[in-house]
FIZA-890321 format. One record per residue (C-alpha): x, y, z. Coordinates in steps of 0.1 Angstrom, whole numbers, padded with zeros to 4 digits, always signed. Example, Ala and Ser with C-alpha at 12.3 -4.5 7.8 and 13.67 -1.06 7.14 Angstrom:
BEGIN
+0123-0045+0078 +0137-0011+0071 
//
This chain:
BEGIN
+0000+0000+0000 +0010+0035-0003 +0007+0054+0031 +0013+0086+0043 +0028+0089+0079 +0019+0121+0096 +0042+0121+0130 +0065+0149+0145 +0083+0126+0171 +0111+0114+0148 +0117+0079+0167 +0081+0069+0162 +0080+0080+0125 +0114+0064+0120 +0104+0036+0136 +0067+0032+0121 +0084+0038+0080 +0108+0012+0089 +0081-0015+0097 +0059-0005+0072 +0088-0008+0045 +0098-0039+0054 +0062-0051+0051 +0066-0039+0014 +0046-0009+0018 +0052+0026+0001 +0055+0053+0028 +0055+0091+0026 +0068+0105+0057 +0060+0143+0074 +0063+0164+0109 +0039+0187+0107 -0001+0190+0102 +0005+0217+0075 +0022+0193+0052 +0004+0166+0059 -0026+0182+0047 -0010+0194+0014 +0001+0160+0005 -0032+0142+0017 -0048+0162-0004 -0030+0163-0033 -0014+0126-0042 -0037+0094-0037 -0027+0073-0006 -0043+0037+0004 -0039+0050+0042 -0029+0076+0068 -0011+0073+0099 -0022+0101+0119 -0005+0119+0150 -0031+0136+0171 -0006+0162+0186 +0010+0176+0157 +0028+0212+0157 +0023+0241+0125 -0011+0249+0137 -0030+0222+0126 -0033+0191+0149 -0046+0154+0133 -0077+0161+0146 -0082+0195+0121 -0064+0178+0092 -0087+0151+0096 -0117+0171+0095 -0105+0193+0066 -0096+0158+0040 -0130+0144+0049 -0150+0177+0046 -0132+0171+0006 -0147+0138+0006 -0118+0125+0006 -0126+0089+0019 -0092+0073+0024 -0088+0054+0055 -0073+0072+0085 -0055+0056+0113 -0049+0080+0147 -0020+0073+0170 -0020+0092+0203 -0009+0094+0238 -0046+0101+0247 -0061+0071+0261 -0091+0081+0274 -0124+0067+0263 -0135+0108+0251 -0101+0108+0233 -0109+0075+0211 -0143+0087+0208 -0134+0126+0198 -0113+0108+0170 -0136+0081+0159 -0165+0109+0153 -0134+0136+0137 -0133+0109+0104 -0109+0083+0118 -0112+0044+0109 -0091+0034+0140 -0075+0043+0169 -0037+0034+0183 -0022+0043+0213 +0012+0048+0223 +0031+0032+0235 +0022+0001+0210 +0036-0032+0196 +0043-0026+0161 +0027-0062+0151 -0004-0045+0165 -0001-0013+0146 +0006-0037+0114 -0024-0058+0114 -0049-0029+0122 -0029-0012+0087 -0032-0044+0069 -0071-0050+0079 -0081-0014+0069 -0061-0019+0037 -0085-0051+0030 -0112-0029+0036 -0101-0005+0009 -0101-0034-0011 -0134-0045-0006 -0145-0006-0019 -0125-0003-0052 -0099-0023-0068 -0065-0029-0060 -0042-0011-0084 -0017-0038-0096 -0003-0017-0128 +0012+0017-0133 +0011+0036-0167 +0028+0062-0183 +0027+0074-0219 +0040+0036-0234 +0059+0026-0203 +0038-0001-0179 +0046-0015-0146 +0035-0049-0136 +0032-0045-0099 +0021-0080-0095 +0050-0100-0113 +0072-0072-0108 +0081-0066-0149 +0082-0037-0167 +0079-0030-0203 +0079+0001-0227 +0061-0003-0262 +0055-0039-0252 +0092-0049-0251 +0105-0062-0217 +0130-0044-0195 +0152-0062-0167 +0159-0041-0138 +0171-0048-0111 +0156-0047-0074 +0169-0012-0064 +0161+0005-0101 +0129-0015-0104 +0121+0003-0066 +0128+0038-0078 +0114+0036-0112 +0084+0027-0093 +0085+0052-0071 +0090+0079-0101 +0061+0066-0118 +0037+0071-0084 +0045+0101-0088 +0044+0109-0121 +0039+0148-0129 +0051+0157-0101 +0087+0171-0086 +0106+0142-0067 +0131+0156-0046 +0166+0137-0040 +0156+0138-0001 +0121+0120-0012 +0142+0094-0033 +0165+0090-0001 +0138+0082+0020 +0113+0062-0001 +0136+0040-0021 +0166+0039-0003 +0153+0039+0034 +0177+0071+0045 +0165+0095+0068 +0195+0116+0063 +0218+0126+0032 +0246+0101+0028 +0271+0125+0004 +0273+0105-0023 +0261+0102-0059 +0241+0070-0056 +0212+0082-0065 +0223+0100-0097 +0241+0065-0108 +0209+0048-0103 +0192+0075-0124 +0217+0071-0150 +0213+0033-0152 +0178+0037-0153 +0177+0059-0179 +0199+0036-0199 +0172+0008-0198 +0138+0028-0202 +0148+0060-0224 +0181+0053-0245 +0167+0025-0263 +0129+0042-0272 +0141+0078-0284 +0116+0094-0265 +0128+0103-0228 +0105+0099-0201 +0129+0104-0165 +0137+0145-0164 +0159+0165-0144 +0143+0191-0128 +0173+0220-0125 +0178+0223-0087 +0147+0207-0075 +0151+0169-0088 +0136+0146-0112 +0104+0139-0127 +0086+0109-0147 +0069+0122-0173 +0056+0120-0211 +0063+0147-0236 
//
């Protein structure tokens, strides 16, 4: 699934990204109710991982409000230090499809993401392919192919061509990149992500003409067609 993880306390979020990505999920990661909002509003996520507490003036509580007030119907998850039986029930009647609270067993926090993710399922299909222009990505047998020829990545460039393609259209940072396909959480000073750009580029554009992968001057890359 692709979930967004809205928690200030670094060790938490750190911790909770880490699970999830070993689980094989797709996580976007944020401090602050501010951009949370802007990126639960504007990218399409199977799930959100919601602090309560949040600082930048709005708390999980007002973000969640504000994304269902959109109807926007994607499945919300609140973590909290609030125990209290008003607490759950403040969040429950805010928009949220569950309640956590800290401190938690991550197994726990894992199987309540992995039973609202089957109830996600049982409302729309599961996306299992990703197109762009002539370029499509198998997510089920892991293959990819551009104008119906097959191209062999591997793991890592499969993971980041992947990622690219999610977000399609749109600005990927190198500190994104870092974080979703490489699992850093700081910069490492090296150039591996522009090898692994380069390689990639090899594979999907050299061979068709037509480029699709884009460096954005100072900002980053970006996946898309012409």
């Amino acid at each position: 699934m692709h979930i967004l993880v809205v928690e200030d306390d670094p060790t938490v979020r750190n911790f909770v990204a880490k699970g999830l990505r070993e689980a094989g999920h797709l996580t976007e990661l944020t401090d602050n109710g501010k951009d949370g909002l802007f990126l639960a509003v504007s990218e399409k996520f199977d799930l959100i991982i919601l602090d309560r507490m949040l600082p930048g003036g709005i708390d999980g509580l007002r973000l969640l409000e504000t994304i269902r007030a959109q109807n926007n119907t994607t499945p919300v998850l609140l973590l909290s230090a609030l125990a209290d039986v008003d607490d759950r029930v403040q969040g429950l009647k805010a928009g949220g499809d569950d309640y956590v609270t800290k401190p938690f067993a991550f197994s726990e926090l894992l199987a309540r993401v992995e039973a609202l993710g089957r109830r996600g399922r049982t409302e729309q299909a599961p996306q299992t392919k990703l197109v762009v222009a002539d370029l499509e990505i198998d997510l089920l047998s892991r293959t990819v192919r551009r104008a119906g020829q097959r191209i062999d990545l591997q793991p890592r460039e499969f993971r980041l061509l992947e990622y690219l393609t999610r977000h399609a259209g749109q600005v990927v940072t190198r500190t994104m990149l870092l974080e979703g396909v490489w699992d850093y959480h700081f910069d490492p000073q090296t150039n591996v992500i522009d090898v692994h750009v380069s390689r990639l580029r090899q594979k999907v554009d050299k061979p068709f003409g037509v480029p699709l992968i884009h460096t954005i001057r100072n900002a980053g890359y970006m996946l898309r067609a012409e």
